[in-house]
C-alpha positions as CSV (number, residue, x, y, z in Angstrom):
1,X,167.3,56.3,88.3
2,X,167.0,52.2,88.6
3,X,171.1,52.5,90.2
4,X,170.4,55.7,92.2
5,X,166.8,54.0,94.1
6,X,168.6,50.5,94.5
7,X,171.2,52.0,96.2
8,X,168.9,54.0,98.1
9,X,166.8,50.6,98.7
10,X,169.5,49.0,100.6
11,X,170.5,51.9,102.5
12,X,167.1,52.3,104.4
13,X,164.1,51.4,101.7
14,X,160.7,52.1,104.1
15,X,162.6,55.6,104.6
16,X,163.4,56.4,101.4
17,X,159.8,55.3,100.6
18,X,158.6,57.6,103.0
19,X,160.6,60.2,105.0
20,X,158.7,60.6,107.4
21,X,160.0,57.6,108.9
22,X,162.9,58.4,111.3
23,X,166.0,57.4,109.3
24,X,167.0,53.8,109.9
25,X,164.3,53.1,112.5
26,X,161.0,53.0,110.7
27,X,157.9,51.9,112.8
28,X,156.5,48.9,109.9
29,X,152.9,49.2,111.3
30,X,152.6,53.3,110.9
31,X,154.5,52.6,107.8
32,X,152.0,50.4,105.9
33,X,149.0,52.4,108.1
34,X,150.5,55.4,106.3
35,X,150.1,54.2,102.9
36,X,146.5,53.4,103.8
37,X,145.8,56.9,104.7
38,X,147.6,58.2,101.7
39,X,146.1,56.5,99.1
40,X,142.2,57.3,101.0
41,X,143.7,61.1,100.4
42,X,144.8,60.6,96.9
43,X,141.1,59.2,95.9
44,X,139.5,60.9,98.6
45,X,140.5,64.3,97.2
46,X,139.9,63.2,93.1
47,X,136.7,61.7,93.7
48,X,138.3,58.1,92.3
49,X,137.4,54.8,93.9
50,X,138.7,51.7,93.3
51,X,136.1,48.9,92.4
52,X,136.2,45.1,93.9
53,X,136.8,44.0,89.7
54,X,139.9,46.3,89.1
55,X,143.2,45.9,87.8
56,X,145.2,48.5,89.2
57,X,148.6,49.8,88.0
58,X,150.9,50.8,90.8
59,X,153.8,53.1,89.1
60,X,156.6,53.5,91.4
61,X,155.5,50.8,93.9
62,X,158.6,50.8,96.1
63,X,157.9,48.2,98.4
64,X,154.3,47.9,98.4
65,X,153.5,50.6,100.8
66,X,150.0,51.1,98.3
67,X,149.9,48.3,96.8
68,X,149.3,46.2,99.9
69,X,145.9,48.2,100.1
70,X,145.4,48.2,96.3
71,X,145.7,44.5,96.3
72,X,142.7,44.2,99.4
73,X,140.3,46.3,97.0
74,X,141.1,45.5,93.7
75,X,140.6,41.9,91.4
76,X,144.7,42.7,90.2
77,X,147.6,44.9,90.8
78,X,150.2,45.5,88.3
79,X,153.2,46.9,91.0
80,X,155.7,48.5,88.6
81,X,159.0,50.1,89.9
82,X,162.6,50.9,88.6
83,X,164.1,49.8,91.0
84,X,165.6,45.7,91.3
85,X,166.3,46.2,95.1
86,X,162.6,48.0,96.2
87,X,160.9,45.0,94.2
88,X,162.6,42.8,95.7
89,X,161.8,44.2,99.7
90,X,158.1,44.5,98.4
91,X,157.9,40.9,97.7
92,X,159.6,39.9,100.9
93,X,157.4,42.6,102.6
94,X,153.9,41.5,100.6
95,X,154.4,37.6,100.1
96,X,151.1,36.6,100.9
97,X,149.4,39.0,97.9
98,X,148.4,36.7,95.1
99,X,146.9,38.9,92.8
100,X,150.0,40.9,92.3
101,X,152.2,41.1,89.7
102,X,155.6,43.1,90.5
103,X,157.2,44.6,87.3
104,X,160.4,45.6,86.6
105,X,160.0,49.0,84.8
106,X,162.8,50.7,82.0
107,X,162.2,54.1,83.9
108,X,160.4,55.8,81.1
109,X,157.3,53.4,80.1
110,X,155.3,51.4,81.7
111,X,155.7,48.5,79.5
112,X,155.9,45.8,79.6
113,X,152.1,46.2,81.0
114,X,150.0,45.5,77.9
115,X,148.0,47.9,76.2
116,X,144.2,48.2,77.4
117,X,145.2,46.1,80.5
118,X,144.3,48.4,83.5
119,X,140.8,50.2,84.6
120,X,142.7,52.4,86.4
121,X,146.3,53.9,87.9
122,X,147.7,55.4,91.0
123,X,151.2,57.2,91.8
124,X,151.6,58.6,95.1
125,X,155.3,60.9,95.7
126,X,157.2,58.8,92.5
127,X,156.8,61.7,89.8
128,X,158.1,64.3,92.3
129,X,161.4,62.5,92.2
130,X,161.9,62.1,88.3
131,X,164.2,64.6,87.8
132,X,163.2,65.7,84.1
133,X,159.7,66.2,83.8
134,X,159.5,65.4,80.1
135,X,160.2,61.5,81.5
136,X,156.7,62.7,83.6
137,X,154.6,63.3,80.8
138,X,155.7,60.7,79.0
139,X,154.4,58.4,82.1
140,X,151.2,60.5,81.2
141,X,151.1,59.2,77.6
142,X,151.4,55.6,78.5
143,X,148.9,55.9,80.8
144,X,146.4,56.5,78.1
145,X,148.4,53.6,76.4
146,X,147.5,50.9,79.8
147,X,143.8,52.5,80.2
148,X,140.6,50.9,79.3
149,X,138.6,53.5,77.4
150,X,136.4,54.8,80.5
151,X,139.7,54.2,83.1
152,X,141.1,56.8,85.3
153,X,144.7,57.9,86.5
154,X,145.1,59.8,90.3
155,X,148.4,60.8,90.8
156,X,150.5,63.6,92.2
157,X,153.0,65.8,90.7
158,X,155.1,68.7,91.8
159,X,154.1,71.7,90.5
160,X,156.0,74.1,92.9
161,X,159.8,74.7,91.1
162,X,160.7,76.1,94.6
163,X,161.5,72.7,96.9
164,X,163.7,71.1,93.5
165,X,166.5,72.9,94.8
166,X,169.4,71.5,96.6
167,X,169.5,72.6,100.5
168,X,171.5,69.5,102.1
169,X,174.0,71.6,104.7
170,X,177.4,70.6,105.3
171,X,176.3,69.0,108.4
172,X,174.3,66.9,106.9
173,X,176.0,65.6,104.0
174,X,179.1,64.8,106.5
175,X,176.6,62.9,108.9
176,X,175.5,60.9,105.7
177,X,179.0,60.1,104.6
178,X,179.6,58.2,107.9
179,X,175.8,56.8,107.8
180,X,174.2,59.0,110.5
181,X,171.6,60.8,107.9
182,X,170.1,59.5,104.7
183,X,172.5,59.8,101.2
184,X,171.3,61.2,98.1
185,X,169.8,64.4,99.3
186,X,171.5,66.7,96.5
187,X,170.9,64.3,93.5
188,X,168.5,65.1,90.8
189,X,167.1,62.1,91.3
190,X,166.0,62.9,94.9
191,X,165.6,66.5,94.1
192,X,163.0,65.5,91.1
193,X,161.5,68.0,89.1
194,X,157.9,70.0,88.6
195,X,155.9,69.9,86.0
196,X,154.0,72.4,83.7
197,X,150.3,72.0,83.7
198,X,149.5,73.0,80.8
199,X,152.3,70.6,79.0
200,X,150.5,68.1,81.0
201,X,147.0,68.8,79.8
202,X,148.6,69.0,76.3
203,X,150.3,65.5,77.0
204,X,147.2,63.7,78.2
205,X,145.0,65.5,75.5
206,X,147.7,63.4,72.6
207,X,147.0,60.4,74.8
208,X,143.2,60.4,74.9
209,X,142.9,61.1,78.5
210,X,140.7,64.0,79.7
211,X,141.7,66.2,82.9
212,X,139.2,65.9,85.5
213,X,140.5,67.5,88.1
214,X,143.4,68.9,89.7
215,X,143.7,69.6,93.4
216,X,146.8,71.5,94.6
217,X,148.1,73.7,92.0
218,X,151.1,75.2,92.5
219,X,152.2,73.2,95.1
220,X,154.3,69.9,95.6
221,X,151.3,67.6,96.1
222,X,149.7,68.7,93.1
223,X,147.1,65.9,92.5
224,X,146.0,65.0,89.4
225,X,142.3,62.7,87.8
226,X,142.5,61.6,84.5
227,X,140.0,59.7,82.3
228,X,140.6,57.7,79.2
229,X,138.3,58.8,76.6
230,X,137.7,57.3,72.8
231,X,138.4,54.0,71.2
């Protein structure tokens, strides 16, 4: 995965971020307004707020596109991504954020965040992408593992097998060889995965995180409120 999203990083990384930028010709300011809106949604729809004390965990930061708004409302951000090249566009992008701490993740933990470290965690379109979701629940189990007892977790998932499949025409994947359309539209690791609810449940209940709520089943933007209950 860390391979596939570098390469993908310095093909076009705000589009690969978010695709619904125009290939190769993002507008930055909609861009970063964008991943206002989307993380007001993500909480908006859970019922989760981040709280001026805060340390946030950001799991497949990209380049920043939340954590440039996590970083306004919270005391610290943990911004954790696979990818070498997408951390290294965020800092460019985010220089001025002080209270951030971009981490290079191994793609199926989220060490090396310490245990107990965060009161809460967001994922916005990352677990879509993963393309087994057993590497998805085991995100779920550390996030009982980075929780303070009492933290949350809002975060979407697929949960609709249907839009995992590959539909790239030949068209397309000819205008991508010559770099008129985006690459990587038939790998599993754009493709992703969905999960199983109930595995999930079953995950987060071994982790000691309680399911809140879940907006969306069935549907690729599945979203998800966890809590992080016991010692």
């Amino acid at each position: 995965m860390g391979r596939f999203w570098d390469a993908r990083a310095r093909e076009d990384a705000m589009f690969f971020v978010d695709d619904r930028e125009p290939y190769g010709q993002a507008d930055q300011a909609r861009f970063w307004k964008q991943g206002e809106r989307d993380l007001d949604h993500v909480l908006g729809s859970l019922g989760a707020a981040v709280q001026a004390g805060d340390t946030v965990v950001d799991v497949g930061c990209g380049v920043g596109r939340l954590t440039r708004v996590l970083a306004e409302r919270a005391a610290r951000v943990y911004a954790i991504d696979v990818s070498a090249e997408m951390l290294g566009r965020a800092r460019e992008h985010n220089g001025h954020l002080d209270n951030v701490e971009w981490v290079r993740g191994d793609g199926t933990t989220l060490r090396p965040i310490p245990d107990a470290a965060a009161d809460a965690v967001v994922s916005h379109v990352v677990f879509q992408h993963i393309p087994d979701p057993r590497i998805t629940y085991r995100y779920v189990a550390e996030m009982g593992r980075v929780l303070r007892r009492g933290g949350w977790a809002a975060f979407q998932v697929s949960n609709d097998p249907s839009i995992h499949r590959a539909t790239q025409s030949l068209g397309a994947r000819l205008r991508a060889a010559i770099g008129r359309a985006p690459k990587g539209q038939d790998d599993p690791k754009w493709l992703g995965s969905a999960v199983d609810l109930d595995e999930l449940r079953a995950t987060a209940e071994r982790a000691r995180l309680s399911v809140e709520r879940v907006e969306g089943a069935g549907t690729q933007f599945c979203l998800v409120l966890l809590r992080r209950t016991g010692a």
